[in-house]
C-alpha positions in Angstrom: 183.7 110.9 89.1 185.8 109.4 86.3 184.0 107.8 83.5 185.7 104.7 82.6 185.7 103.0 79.3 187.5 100.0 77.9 188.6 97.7 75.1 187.8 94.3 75.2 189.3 91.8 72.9 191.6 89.2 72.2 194.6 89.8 72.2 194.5 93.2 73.4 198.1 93.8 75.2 199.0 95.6 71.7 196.1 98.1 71.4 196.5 101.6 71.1 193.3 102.7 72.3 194.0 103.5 76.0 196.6 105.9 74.6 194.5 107.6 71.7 191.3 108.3 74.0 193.2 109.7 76.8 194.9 111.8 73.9 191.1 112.7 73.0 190.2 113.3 76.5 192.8 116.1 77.3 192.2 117.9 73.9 188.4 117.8 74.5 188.4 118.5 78.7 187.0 115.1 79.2 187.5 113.0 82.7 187.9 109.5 81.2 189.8 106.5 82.1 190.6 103.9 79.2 191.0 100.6 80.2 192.4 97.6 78.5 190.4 94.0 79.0 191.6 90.6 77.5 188.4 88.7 77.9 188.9 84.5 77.1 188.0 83.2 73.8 184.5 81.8 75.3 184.2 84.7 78.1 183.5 88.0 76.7 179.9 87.9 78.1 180.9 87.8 81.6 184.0 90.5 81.0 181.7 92.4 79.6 179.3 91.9 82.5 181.8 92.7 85.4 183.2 95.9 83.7 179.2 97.1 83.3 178.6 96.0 86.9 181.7 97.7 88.1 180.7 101.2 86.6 182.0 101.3 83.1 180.1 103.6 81.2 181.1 102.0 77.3 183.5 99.7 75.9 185.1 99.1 72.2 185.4 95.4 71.2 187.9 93.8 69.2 188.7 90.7 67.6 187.2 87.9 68.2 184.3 89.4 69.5 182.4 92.1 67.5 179.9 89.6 66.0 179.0 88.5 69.7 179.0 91.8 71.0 176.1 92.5 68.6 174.3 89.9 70.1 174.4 91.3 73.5 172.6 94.7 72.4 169.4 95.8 73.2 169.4 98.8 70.5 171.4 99.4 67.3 172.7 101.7 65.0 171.8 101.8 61.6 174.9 100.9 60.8 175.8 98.3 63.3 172.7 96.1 62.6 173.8 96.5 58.5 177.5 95.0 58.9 176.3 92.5 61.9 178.9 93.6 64.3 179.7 96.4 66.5 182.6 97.5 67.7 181.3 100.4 69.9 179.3 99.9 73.0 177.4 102.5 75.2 175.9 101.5 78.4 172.8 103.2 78.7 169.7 102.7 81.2 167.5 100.8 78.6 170.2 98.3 78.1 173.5 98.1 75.9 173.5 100.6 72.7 175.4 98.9 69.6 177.5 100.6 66.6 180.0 100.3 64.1 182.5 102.5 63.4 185.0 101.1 61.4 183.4 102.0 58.2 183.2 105.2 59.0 186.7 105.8 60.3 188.4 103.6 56.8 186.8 106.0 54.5 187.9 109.1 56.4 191.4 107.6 56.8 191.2 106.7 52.8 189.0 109.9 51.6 190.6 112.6 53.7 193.8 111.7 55.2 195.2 109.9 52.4 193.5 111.6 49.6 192.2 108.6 47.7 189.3 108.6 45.5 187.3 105.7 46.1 184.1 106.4 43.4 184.6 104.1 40.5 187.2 102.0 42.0 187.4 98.1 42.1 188.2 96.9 45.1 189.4 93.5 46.4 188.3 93.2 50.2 190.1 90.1 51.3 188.2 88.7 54.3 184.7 87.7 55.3 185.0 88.4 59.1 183.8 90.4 61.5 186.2 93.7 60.1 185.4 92.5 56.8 181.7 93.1 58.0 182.3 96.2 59.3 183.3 97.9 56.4 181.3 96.8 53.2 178.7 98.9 53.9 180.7 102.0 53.6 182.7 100.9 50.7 179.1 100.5 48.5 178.1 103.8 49.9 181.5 105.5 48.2 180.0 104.2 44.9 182.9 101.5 43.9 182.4 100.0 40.5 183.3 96.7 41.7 183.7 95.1 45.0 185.2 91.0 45.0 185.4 89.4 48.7 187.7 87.0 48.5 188.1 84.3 51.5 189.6 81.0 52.6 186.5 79.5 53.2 184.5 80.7 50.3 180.9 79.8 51.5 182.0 82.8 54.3 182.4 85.4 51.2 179.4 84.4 49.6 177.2 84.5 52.3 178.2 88.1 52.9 177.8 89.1 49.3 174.5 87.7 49.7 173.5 89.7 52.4 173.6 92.8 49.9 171.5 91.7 47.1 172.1 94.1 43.9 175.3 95.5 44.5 178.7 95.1 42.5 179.2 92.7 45.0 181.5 88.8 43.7 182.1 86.7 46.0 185.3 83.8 45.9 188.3 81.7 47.1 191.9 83.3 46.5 193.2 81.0 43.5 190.0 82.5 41.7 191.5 85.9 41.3 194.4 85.6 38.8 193.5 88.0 36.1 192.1 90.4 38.5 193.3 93.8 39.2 192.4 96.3 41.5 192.9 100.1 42.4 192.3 99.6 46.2 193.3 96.0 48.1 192.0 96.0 51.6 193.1 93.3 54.2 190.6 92.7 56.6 192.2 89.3 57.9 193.9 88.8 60.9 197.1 87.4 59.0 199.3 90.2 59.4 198.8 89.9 63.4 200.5 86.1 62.7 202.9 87.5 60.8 201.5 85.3 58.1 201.2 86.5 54.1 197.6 86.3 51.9 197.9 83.9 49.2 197.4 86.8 46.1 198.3 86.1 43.0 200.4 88.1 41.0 198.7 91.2 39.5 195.8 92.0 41.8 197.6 95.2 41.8 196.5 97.7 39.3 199.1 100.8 38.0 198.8 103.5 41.1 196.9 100.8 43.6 196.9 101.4 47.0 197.3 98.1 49.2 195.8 98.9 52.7 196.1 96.4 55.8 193.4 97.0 58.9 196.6 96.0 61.1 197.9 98.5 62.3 201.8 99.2 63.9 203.6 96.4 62.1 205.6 95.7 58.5 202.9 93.3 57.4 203.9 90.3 54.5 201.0 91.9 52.6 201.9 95.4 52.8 205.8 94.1 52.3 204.0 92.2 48.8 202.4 95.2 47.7 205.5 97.6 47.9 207.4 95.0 46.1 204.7 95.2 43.1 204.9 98.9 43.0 201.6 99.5 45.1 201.4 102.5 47.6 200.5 100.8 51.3 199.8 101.8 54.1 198.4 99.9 57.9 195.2 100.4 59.6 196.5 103.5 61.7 194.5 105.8 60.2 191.5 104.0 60.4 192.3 103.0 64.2 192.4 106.9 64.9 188.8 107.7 63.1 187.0 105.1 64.3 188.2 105.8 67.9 186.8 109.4 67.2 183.8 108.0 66.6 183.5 105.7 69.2 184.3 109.1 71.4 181.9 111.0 69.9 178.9 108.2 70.1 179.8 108.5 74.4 181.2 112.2 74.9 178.6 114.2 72.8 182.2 115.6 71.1 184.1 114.8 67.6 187.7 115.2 68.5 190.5 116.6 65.9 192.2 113.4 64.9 195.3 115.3 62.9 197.2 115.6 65.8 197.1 112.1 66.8 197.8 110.2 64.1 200.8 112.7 63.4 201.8 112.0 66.7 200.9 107.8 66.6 202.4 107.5 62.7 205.6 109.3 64.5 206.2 106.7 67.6 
């Protein structure tokens, strides 16, 4: 039989997923089907319920839910239980297995398809949310000098500053960064899927920065900002393909070559 896995999010008409792991599947000889599921804001317990019920064997989660899929886990990675969210689900006969990948699959999109040297650099990780989560861990791991989280709602960024006590961690709003520069900018908001722009001042971006937006497929305001200041960007593809990798290995046993589909994704 078909194994059958899913994305669940909201929204999730846009997601590239189905199309990336059936891409994985046929390189790899797997039987899978991908499916997509747009759970309601205050129902992704009982989506995730039905799919399980109805055979699926794993699912990825999306926004808004990778903080409550955690929740619903009965074993973790280490590095889902570190960030407090998973985006990677595996059905197993103990219960639901958690993990995170997106960590994993931005510092392979930064480190190895982009060629960026991340030791030593300061970093601006706008965000405090569930992707925002997701990816601090692996950033401290690259050995930045300097990581600032900067948020709307400031108590958010503080609190997840806190929650790594001893790192090069700061923690503020976004009218507290004028002065600041950094060498790598990282959107982990949700603005760009609005269409909306970050409220940066002028100069966060330091000679040869690279400006990177976790949305992926669109001309973001903040990737359309960081151009204009002489920044190279570029969207979350990269980091969409990696982490999906992941995610395939964590319930295929296999680590599929990425090259090919992001040439083929960045070329659509």
């Amino acid at each position: 039989m078909t194994d059958r896995y899913a994305v669940i999010g909201n929204p999730v008409a846009h997601s590239e997923s189905p199309w990336i792991h059936a891409r994985f599947a046929r390189a790899t000889g797997q039987d899978i089907e991908y499916l997509r599921i747009e759970a309601p804001r205050d129902g992704f317990a009982p989506a995730l319920q039905e799919f399980r019920a109805a055979g699926g064997r794993g699912a990825n989660v999306t926004l808004p839910f990778k903080e409550e899929a955690l929740r619903r886990c009965a074993s973790l990675s280490t590095r889902a239980r570190a960030a407090g969210t998973a985006n990677t689900l595996r059905f197993d006969e103990g219960g639901i297995w958690g993990d995170n990948t997106d960590g994993a699959g931005l510092m392979r999109d930064l480190v190895v398809n982009l060629g960026r040297r991340i030791a030593g650099a300061r970093v601006l990780l706008a965000g405090a949310g569930g992707a925002a989560q997701g990816v601090l861990g692996a950033l401290l791991e690259a050995g930045v000098a300097r990581i600032v989280i900067a948020n709307r709602t400031v108590a958010r960024a503080v609190a997840l500053a806190a929650r790594h006590p001893g790192a090069p961690l700061a923690a503020c709003g976004y009218g507290e960064l004028a002065g600041e520069s950094f060498d790598l900018v990282i959107n982990a908001t949700s603005a760009g899927l609005e269409g909306a722009a970050l409220p940066l001042p002028a100069g966060v971006f330091a000679r040869g920065a690279l400006a990177y937006d976790m949305v992926y497929g669109r001309h973001t305001p903040f990737l359309a900002a960081a151009r204009a200041a002489g920044a190279a960007a570029h969207d979350g593809s990269g980091m969409l393909v990696e982490q999906a990798a992941e995610s395939f290995l964590a319930w295929r046993g296999v680590r599929p070559d990425t090259a090919p589909v992001l040439a083929e994704l960045r070329a659509a």
